[in-house]
N, C-alpha and C positions, 0 to 999 in steps of 0.2 A: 576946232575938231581935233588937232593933235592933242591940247592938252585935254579932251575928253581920252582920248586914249592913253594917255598917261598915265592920267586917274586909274582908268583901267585896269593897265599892265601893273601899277604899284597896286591896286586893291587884291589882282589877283597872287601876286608875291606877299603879301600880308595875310592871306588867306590860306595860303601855303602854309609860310610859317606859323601864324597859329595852329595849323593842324601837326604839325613836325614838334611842335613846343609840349603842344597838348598830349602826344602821342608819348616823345620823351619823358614824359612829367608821368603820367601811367607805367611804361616799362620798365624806368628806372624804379619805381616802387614796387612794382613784382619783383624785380630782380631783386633787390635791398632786401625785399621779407625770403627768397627763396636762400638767399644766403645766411639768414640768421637760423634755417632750420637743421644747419648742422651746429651750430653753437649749443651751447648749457643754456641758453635762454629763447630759445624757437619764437618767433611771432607767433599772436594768435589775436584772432578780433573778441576774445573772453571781455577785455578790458573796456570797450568800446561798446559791444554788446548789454551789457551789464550796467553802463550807466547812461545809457538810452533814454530820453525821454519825449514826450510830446504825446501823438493822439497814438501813434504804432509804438508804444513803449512795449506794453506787453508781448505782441510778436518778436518783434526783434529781439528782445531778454531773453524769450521762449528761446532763440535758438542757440544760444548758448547752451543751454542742457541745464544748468544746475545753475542760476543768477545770483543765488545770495549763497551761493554753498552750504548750504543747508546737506549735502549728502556726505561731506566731510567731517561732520558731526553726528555722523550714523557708523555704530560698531561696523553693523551686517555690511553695510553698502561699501565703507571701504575694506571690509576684510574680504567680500566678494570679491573686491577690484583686483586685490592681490593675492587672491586664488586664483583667476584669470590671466592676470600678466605672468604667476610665474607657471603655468602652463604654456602659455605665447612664448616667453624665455625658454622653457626646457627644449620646445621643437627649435624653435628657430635657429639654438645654439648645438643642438645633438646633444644634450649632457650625457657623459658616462654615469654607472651608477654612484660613484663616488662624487659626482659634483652635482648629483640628484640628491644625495644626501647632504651634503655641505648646503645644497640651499633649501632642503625642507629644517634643518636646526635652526639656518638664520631666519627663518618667518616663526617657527614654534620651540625655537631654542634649543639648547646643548643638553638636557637633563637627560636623567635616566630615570627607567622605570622600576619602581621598588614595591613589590606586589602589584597592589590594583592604584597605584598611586605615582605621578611622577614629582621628581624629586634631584635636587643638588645636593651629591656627600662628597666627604671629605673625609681620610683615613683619619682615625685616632684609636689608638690603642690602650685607653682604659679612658671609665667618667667616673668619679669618684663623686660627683655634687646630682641633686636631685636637679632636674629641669623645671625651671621655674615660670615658664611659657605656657607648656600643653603640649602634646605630643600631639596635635592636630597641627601643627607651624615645626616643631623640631623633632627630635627624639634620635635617640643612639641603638645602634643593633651590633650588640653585643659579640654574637657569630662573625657579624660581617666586620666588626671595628672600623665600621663608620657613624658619623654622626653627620643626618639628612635637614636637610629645611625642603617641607611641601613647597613645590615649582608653581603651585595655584594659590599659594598664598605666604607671600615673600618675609620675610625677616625685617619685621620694620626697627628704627633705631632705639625705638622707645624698648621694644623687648632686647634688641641688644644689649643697649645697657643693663637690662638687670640681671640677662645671664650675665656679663663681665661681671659685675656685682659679688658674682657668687665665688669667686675667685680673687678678690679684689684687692685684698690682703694678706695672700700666699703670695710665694716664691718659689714652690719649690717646683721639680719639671714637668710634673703630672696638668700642673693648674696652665704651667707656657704652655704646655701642649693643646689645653683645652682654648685658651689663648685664641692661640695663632689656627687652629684650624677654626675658629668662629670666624676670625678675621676673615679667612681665604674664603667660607662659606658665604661670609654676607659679599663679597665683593665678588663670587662667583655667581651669587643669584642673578647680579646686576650685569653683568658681564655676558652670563649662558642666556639671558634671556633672550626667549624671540620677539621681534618685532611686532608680532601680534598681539603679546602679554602686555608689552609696553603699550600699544594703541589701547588696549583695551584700560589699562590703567590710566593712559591720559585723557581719554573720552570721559572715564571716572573719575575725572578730579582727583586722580591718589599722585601727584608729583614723586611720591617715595618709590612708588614704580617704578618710572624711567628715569630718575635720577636729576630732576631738573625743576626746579623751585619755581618756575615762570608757569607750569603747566596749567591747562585752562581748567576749570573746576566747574560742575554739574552747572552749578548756581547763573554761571557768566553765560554759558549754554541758553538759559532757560531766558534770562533777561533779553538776549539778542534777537532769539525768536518774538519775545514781546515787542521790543522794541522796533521790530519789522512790520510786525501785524498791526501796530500803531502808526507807523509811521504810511504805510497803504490807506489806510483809513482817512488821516490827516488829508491824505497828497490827495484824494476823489472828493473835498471837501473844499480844499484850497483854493482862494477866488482873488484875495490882495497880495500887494508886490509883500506885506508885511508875512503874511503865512509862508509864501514861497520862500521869502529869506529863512524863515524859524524852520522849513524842510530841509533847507541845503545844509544849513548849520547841524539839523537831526541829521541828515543822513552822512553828513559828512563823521560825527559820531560810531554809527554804525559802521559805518568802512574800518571806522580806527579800530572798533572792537569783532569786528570782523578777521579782520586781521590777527588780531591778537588768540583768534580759538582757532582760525585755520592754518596760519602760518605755521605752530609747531608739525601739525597733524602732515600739510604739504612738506616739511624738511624733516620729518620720519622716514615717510615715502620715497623722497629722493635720498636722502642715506641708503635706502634698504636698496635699491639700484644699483647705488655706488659700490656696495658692500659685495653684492651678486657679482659686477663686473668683475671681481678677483678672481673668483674663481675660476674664472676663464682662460684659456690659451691664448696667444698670439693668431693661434690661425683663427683660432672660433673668433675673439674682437675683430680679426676682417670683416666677417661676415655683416658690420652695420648692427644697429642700432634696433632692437625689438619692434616689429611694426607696430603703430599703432590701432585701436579699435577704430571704429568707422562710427565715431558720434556724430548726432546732428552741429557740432562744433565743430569738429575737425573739415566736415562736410564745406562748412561753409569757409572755414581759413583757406581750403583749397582750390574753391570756386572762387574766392575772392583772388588768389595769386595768380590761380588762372587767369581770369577774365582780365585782370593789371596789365599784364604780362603778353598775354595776347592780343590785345586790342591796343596794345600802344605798339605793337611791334603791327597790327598792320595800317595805322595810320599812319607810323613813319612813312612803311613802304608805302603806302596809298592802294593799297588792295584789300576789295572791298569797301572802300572809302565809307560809302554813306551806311551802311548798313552796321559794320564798324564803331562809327560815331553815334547811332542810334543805339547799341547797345552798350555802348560805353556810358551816355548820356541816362539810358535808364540806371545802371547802378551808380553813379556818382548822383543821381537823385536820391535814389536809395539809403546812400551815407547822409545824405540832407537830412532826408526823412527821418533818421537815428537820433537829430541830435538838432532838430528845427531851432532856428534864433526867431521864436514867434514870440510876441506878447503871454506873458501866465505859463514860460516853459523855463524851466531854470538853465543856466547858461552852463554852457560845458567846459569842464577844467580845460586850461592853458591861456594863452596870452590874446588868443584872437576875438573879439570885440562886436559882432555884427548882429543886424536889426532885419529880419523877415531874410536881407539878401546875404548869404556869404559867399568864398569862395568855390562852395562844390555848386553850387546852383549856375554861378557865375560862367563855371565850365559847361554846366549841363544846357545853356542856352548858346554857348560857345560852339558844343557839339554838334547842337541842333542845327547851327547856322552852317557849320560844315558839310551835316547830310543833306542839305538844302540844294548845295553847290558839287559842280563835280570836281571837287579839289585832284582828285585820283586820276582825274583822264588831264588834267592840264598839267600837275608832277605828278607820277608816281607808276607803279604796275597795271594800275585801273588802266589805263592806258595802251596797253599791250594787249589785257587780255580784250578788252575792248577793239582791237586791231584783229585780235585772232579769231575771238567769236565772229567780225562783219564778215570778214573772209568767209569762214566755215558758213555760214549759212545765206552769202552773195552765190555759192557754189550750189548750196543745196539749191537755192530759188531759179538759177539758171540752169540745173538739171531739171528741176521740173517742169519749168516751161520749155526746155527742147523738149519734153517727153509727150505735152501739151501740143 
């Protein structure tokens, strides 16, 4: 008999601590992601979402908002994005009108307007050589003694050179002059432009735009899209371990070139951020960090740190115990379900190895076995309130039977 009770008292101390372990193991991970959201690199379930697979692939992808970034390679869609943030920016921050101006040049650039036309000049006080371009791209105004490059269609190096050309073999001060204000012109087109010219040149394959050789080009656009809509096809077809391997290998492909048309597009973005926070004061940068939109993404990183976060904080204490564990145990199913180790599902990046059972299910029957039990009334707050509810309503029952 005693050692039945032994058994007992150490099953129920084991039971404890799996739920204290369980509960630590959850809170410490809200806490971990609540702390990376003031970093330059915020958590987000994008990455997890996104390579999701199994029979709920599609749902889960879905709620990422954009799975293959596809809206990253749309002009409109991110020129919306940042016609929106920098509205959200102007309130959140009060801009005066001078740092409403300073950030409508840095989205549409430094130029000025020269008729019905905008335009980068540069003083120069005589052109003595015929423009050998088109005066559709350069031209000199005489009155004004400046010499213009159209802002909508930049100075590429190939006409560079042959205006230099035209001067190429003088010396004397007229030709330096014409020189060195070309110089300033082409390095001021590159310079004054807005961040919108430049997206719009690197969605168009023109790298002369934004100044950067790596720049994605229409062609890689066009492939990646095929290459997706191929690859969906493949994967609803897919039956042997041999297909499943030639998909990870595809998609793993796809990531790389994924990458390679989003990555410049996402570090324009976060430049043009960077570039906005200057203009800022000391008091306005108190003020925090532009909120963000209310995507179905952001929705769910938030429910997700919540629910970590909370639910391990009341399993430590043991209040609410079972019902707690029961909702915990549905979303660490949930993560299962993202990324199932079943037979014909491709196996999810990192080091961990497992066959139908892994570690989130492991916990999600773990959970179960907790709400089962009243972990909460033997340690924890369950126990108290549990004390205070009998009370409260030992009273109600014995006022109604004196009333009785």
């Amino acid at each position: 008999m005693s050692e039945v009770r032994r058994n007992s008292a150490a099953a129920v101390v084991l039971l404890v601590v799996l739920r204290l372990a369980i509960g630590w193991h959850l809170l410490y991970e809200g806490l971990w992601k609540i702390n990376t959201l003031s970093t330059a690199t915020p958590w987000t379930s994008a990455g997890y979402l996104k390579n999701s697979a199994g029979p709920m692939r599609d749902t889960f992808r879905s709620m990422a908002g954009d799975p293959n970034d596809l809206d990253w390679l749309n002009y409109d869609t991110v020129s919306a994005r940042w016609d929106d943030w920098a509205a959200r920016f102007r309130s959140h921050y009060q801009l005066t009108d001078n740092q409403a101006g300073s950030l409508y040049r840095l989205i549409e650039g430094s130029h000025t307007k020269v008729g019905k036309r905008l335009a980068f000049g540069e003083p120069l006080e005589k052109l003595d050589v015929k423009l050998n371009v088109g005066d559709s791209v350069i031209w000199y105004d005489e009155s004004a003694k400046q010499l213009y490059v159209d802002a909508d269609k930049p100075l590429q190096p190939g006409e560079k050179q042959r205006l230099e050309g035209l001067v190429k073999s003088r010396t004397d001060a007229d030709a330096a002059a014409f020189r060195t204000a070309l110089e300033r012109l082409y390095d001021k087109q590159k310079k004054g432009m807005g961040y919108r010219r430049k997206l719009l040149g690197a969605l168009g394959g023109d790298p002369e735009v934004v100044g950067d050789e790596g720049a994605q080009l229409v062609g890689k656009a066009a492939q990646y899209r095929t290459m997706l809509a191929e690859y969906e096809t493949d994967r609803s077809r897919a039956s042997t371990s041999f297909q499943w391997d030639h998909l990870n290998h595809t998609w793993g492909e796809i990531q790389t070139l994924r990458s390679e048309l989003v990555g410049p597009i996402r570090a324009m973005e976060a430049e043009l951020h960077e570039k906005a926070q200057e203009i800022l004061t000391t008091d306005q940068l108190s003020a925090g960090p532009v909120p963000e939109p209310w995507t179905p993404l952001r929705i769910t990183d938030v429910l997700t740190i919540a629910g970590l976060t909370i639910l391990g904080a009341l399993l430590i204490l043991g209040l609410f115990t079972r019902l707690s564990a029961v909702v915990a145990a549905f979303m660490l199913f949930n993560f299962y379900l993202a990324m199932p180790p079943w037979p014909g599902v491709p196996e999810p990046p990192g080091t961990e190895h497992s066959f139908i059972i892994n570690k989130n299910l492991i916990e999600v029957f773990a959970l179960l076995g907790i709400a089962a039990l009243p972990t909460g009334r033997w340690f924890g707050l369950d126990r108290l309130v549990s004390y205070c509810w009998g009370r409260c309503c030992g009273k109600k029952k014995s006022t109604a039977n004196s009333a009785s």
